[in-house]
Legacy VTK file of the C-alpha trace (Angstrom):
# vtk DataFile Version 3.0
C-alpha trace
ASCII
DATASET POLYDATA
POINTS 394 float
110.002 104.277 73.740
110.500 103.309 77.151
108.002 101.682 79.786
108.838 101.433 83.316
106.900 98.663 85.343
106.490 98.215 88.822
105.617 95.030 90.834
106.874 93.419 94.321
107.850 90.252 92.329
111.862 89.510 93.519
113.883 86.709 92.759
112.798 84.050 90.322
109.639 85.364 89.892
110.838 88.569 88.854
112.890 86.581 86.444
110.499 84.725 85.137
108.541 88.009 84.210
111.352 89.616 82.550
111.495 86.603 80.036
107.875 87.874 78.767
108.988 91.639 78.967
112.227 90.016 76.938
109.444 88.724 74.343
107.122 91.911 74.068
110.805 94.009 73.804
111.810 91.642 70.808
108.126 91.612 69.222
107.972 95.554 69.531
111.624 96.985 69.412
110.273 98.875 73.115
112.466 98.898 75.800
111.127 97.974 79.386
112.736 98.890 82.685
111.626 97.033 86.071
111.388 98.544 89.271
110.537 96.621 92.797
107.831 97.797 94.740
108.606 96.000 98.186
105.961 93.990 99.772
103.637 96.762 100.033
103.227 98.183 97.180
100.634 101.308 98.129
103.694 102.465 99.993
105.483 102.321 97.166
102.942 104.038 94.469
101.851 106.301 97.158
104.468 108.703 96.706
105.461 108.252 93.267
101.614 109.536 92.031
101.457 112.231 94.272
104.870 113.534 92.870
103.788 113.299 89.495
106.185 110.643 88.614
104.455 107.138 88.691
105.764 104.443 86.080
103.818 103.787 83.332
102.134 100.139 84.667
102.081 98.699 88.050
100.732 95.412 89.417
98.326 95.462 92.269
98.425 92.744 94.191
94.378 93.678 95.704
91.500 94.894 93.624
90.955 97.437 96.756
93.995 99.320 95.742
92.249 99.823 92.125
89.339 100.983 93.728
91.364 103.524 95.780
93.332 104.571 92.800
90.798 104.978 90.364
88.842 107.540 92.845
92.032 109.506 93.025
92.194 109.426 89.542
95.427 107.788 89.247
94.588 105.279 86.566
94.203 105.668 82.942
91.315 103.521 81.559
92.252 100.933 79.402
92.300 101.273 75.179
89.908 99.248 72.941
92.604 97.462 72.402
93.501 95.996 75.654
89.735 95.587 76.023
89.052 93.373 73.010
92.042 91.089 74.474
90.207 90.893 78.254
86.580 90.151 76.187
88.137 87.464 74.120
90.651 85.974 76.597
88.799 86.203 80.033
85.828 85.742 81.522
83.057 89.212 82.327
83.829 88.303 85.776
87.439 89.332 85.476
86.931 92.405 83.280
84.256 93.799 85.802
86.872 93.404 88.706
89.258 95.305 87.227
86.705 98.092 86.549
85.271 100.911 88.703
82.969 103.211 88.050
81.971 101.462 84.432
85.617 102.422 83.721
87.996 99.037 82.627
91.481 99.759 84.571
92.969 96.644 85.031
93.822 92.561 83.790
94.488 89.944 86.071
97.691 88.557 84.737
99.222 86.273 87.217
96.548 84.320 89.419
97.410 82.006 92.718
94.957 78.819 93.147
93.168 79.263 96.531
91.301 76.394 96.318
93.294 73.102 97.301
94.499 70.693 100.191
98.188 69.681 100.728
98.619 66.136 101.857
101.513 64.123 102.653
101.361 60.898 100.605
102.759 58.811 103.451
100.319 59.918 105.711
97.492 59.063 103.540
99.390 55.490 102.762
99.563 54.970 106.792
96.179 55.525 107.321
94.969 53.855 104.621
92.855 56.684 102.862
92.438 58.086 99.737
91.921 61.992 98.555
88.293 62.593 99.752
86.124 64.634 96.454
83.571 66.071 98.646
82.977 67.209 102.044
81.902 64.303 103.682
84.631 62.664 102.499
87.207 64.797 103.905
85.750 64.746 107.626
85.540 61.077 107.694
89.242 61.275 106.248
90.249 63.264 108.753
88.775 61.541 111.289
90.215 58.001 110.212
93.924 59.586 109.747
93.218 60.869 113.515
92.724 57.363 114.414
96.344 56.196 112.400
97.563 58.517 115.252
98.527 61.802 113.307
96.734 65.054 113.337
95.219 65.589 110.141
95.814 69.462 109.721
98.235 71.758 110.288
96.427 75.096 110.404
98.735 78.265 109.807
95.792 80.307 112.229
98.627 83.055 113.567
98.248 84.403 109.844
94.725 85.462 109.697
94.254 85.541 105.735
94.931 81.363 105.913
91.571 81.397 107.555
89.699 83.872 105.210
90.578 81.954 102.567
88.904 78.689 104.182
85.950 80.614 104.771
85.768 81.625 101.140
85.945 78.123 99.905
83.201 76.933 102.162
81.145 79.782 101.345
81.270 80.179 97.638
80.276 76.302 97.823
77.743 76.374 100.003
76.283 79.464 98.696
76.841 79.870 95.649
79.014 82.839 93.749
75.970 85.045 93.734
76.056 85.325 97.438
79.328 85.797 97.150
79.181 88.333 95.249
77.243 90.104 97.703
79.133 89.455 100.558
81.913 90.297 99.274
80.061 94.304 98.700
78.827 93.634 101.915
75.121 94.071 99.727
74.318 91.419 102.285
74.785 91.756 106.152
77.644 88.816 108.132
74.665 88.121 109.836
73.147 86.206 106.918
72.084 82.536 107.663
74.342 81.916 104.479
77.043 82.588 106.357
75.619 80.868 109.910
75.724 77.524 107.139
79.443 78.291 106.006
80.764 78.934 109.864
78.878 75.419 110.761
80.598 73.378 108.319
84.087 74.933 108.886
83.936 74.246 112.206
83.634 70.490 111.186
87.045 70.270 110.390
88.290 72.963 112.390
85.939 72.464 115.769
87.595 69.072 116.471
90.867 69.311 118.920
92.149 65.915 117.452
91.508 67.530 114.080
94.240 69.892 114.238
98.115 69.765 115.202
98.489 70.911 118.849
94.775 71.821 118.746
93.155 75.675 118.151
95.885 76.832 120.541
98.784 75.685 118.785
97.226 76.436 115.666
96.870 79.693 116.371
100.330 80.503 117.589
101.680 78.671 114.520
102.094 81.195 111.073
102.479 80.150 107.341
104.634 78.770 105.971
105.536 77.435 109.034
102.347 74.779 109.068
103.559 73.924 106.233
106.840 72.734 107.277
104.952 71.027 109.966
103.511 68.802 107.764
106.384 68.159 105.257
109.600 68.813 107.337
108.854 67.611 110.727
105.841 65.194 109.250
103.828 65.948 112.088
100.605 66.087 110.017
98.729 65.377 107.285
97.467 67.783 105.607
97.576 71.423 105.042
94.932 73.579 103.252
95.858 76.537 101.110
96.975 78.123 97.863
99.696 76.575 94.803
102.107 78.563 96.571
102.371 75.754 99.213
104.684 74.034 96.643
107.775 76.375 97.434
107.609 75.767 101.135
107.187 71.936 100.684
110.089 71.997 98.484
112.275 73.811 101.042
110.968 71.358 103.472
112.814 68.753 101.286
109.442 66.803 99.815
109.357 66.599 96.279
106.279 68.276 94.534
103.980 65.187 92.865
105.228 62.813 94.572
105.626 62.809 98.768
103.514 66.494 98.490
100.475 66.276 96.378
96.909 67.759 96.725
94.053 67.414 95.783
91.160 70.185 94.728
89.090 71.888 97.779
85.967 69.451 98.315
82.737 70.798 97.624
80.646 71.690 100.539
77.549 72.682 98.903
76.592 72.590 94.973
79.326 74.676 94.092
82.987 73.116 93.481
84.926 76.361 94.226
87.215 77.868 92.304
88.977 80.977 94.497
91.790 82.783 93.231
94.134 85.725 94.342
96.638 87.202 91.839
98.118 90.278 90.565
96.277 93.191 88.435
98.217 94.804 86.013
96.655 98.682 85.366
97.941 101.880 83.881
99.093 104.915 85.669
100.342 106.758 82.422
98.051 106.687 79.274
101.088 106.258 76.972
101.097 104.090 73.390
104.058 101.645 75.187
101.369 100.980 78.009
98.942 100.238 76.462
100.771 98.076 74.003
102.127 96.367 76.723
99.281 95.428 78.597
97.318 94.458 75.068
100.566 91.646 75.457
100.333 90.878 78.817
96.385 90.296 78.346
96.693 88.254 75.019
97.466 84.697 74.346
100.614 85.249 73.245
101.531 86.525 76.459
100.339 84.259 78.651
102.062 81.627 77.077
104.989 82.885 77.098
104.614 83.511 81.024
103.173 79.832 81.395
105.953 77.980 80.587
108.148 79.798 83.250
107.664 77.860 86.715
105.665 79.268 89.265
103.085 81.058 87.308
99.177 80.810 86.796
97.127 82.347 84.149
93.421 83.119 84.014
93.245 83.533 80.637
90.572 80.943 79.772
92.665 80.890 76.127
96.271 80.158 77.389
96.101 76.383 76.666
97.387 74.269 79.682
99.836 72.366 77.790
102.388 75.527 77.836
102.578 75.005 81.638
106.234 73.159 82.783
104.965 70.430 85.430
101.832 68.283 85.400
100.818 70.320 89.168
100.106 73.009 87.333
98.283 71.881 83.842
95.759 70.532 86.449
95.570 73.841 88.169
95.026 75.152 84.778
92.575 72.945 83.922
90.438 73.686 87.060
90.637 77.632 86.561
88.886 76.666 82.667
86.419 74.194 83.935
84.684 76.637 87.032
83.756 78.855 83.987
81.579 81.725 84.921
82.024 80.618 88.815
85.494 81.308 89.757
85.515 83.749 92.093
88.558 86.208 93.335
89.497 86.182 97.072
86.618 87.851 99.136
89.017 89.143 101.769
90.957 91.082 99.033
87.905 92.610 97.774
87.006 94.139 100.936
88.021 97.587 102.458
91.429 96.605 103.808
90.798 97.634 107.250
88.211 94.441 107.515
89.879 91.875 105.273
93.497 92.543 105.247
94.477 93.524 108.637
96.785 91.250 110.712
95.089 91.355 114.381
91.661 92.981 113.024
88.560 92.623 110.900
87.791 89.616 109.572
91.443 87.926 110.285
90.929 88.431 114.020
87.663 87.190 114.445
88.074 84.267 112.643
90.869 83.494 115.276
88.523 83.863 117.740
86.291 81.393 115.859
88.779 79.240 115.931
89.257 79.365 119.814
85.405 78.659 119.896
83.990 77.172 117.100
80.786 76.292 118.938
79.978 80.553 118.291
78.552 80.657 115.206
75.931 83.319 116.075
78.491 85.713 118.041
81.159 85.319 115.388
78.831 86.888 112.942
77.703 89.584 114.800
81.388 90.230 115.441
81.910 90.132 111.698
78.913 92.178 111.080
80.344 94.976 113.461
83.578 95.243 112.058
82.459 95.098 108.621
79.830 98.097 109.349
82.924 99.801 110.569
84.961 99.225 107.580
82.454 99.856 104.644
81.184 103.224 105.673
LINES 1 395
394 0 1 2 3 4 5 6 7 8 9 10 11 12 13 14 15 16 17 18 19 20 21 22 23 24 25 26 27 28 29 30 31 32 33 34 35 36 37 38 39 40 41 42 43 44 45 46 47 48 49 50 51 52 53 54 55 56 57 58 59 60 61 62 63 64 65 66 67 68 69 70 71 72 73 74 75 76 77 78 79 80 81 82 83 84 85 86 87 88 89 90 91 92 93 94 95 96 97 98 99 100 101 102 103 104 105 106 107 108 109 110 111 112 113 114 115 116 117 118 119 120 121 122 123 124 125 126 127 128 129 130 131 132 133 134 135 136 137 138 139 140 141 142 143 144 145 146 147 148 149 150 151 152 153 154 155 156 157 158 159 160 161 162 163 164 165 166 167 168 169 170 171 172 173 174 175 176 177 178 179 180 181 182 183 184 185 186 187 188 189 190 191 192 193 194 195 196 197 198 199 200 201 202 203 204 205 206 207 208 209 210 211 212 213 214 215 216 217 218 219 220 221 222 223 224 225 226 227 228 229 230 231 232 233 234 235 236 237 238 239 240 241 242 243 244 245 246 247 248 249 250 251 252 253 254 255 256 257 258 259 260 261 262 263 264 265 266 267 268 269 270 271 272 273 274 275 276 277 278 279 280 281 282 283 284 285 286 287 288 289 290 291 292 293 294 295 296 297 298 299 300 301 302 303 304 305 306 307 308 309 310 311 312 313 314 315 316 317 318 319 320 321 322 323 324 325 326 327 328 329 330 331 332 333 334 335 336 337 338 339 340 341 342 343 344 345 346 347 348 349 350 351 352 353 354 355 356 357 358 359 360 361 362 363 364 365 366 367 368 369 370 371 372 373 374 375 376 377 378 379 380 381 382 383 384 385 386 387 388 389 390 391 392 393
């Protein structure tokens, strides 16, 4: 029995997922072959289902590509089996997103932590300031390592998605994952005063000139991971806000993870402490036994553990105890995914049609830039949203 899998995972990471295809090929006497997908992996697929030839799993890297695929009847819904693993291993959150049409598809098996700050301990020790734990707290932070004389953030605005997944933090915390829920369906219009509330408080942090390194202008000719470097290579801020994956930029920046690069978790704006993860859904394209039997691993315990000990990896099965995890960084990160419960939420921008949340100089990336060339806009930024988003969800 063979199983072919495809993912865009290169390099280490695709390393560190052959040691748990190693595992299930030991447990099960099945023998798995890899194949790379590239960066965009609908280009890849594309092809390969309409010829009739797809491997037997692949891993999305949006939800919105499991949507397409399951209304061209490309997937094969899951067995009980695999099902019984996502009920007692995850949370009905993450079962429903990897379903369409009441049909279970997919598991989230590798997730990315959307929901931090980056600082640079010296900066913090200079200025005298501690990590902030809630909103106020991080403006008058900001504000008082302004005043030490370094800009507090290094925002990576030429790549659009850096700014949806502010947004998302502020919004799921200010109003609450129902909402979000919504807005991500677009069940609610942009033009909701919930969002009016979530623009506002961005524009806090991002509205200020002496708030950001070489103001909206710089920021927005500046791309990630390039802000990162900013703050960590040249040191020419303080902080920088986005996912767990900052860690491999810092570290190529020459700052060592825990201890001149640390973080600290997103602040809540509202009542919500958010909890917004991306990541990778594994889902079927050939209803074979060795599919099946390989995602029933991938979903279970067993093989999340094996996954968590590899660096670089992040489960959110609610079962795969933090301890398995190689560095402190990312026990905590564990930790956090378990404690939000019922409210973690998946990135909104992935959710959406791709044309409004995925699109580098459109949708919800460009007007966001704009935003962030006028933060003062709040009304006309939604009704820009609004527009494109009637566009895209037709």
């Amino acid at each position: 029995m063979t199983i072919e899998v495809a993912a865009k995972w290169t390099g280490e990471e695709q390393a560190n997922f052959q040691k748990v295809l190693q595992a299930f090929q030991d447990k099960t006497g099945a023998k798995v072959t890899y194949a790379s997908t590239g960066e965009d992996t609908g280009a890849y697929l594309g092809p390969r289902i309409e010829g009739g030839n797809p491997p037997d799993i692949a891993m999305l890297p949006q939800p919105g590509l499991l949507q397409q695929y399951a209304e061209e009847k490309a997937l094969k819904p899951l067995s009980s089996e695999v099902q019984a693993e996502i009920d007692k291993n995850y949370t009905p959150y993450w079962k429903e997103l990897g379903s369409a049409d009441g049909q279970v598809y997919g598991v989230l098996v590798k997730a990315a932590h959307k929901s931090l700050i980056w600082y640079r301990t010296q900066a913090f020790e200079d200025a005298g300031v501690q990590p902030p734990t809630d909103w106020a707290g991080l403006v008058s932070t900001a504000q008082t390592v302004a005043d030490s004389g370094t800009p507090p953030f290094s925002l990576c605005g030429a790549s659009g998605w850096t700014l949806t997944d502010l947004f998302e933090n502020v919004y799921l915390s200010t109003a609450g994952p129902e909402n979000y829920d919504k807005l991500s369906k677009h069940e609610i219009p942009w033009t909701d005063p919930t969002v009016g509330t979530a623009l506002t408080k961005m524009a806090e942090i991002v509205g200020k000139q002496e708030f950001v390194l070489g103001g909206s202008s710089g920021a927005l000719q500046t791309d990630f991971p390039t802000c990162v470097t900013a703050v960590y290579g040249q040191k020419k801020a303080a902080m920088v806000i986005e996912a767990d994956f900052v860690a491999a930029s810092a570290t190529e920046s020459g700052a060592t993870v825990g201890q001149d690069a640390r973080f600290f978790p997103f602040p809540a704006a509202g009542d919500t402490n958010p909890v917004v993860l991306g990541g990778d859904i594994a889902v079927a394209l050939k209803d074979s036994k060795g599919a099946m039997a390989l995602l029933a691993y991938l979903a279970s315990v067993e093989g999340g553990s094996v996954w968590a000990k590899q660096p670089g990896y992040l489960s959110a099965n609610r079962n795969v105890s933090p301890d398995n995890y190689p560095s402190e960084v990312t026990k905590q990160l564990a930790q956090t995914i378990i404690d939000a419960g019922e409210d973690v939420r998946y990135d909104m921008s992935d959710l959406a049609p791709s044309a409004f949340g995925a699109t580098d100089g459109k949708g919800e990336w460009k007007v966001l830039q704009d935003f962030l060339r006028n933060p003062t806009d709040v009304k006309g930024t939604q009704e820009a949203l609004e527009a494109e988003a009637e566009k895209a969800w037709k």
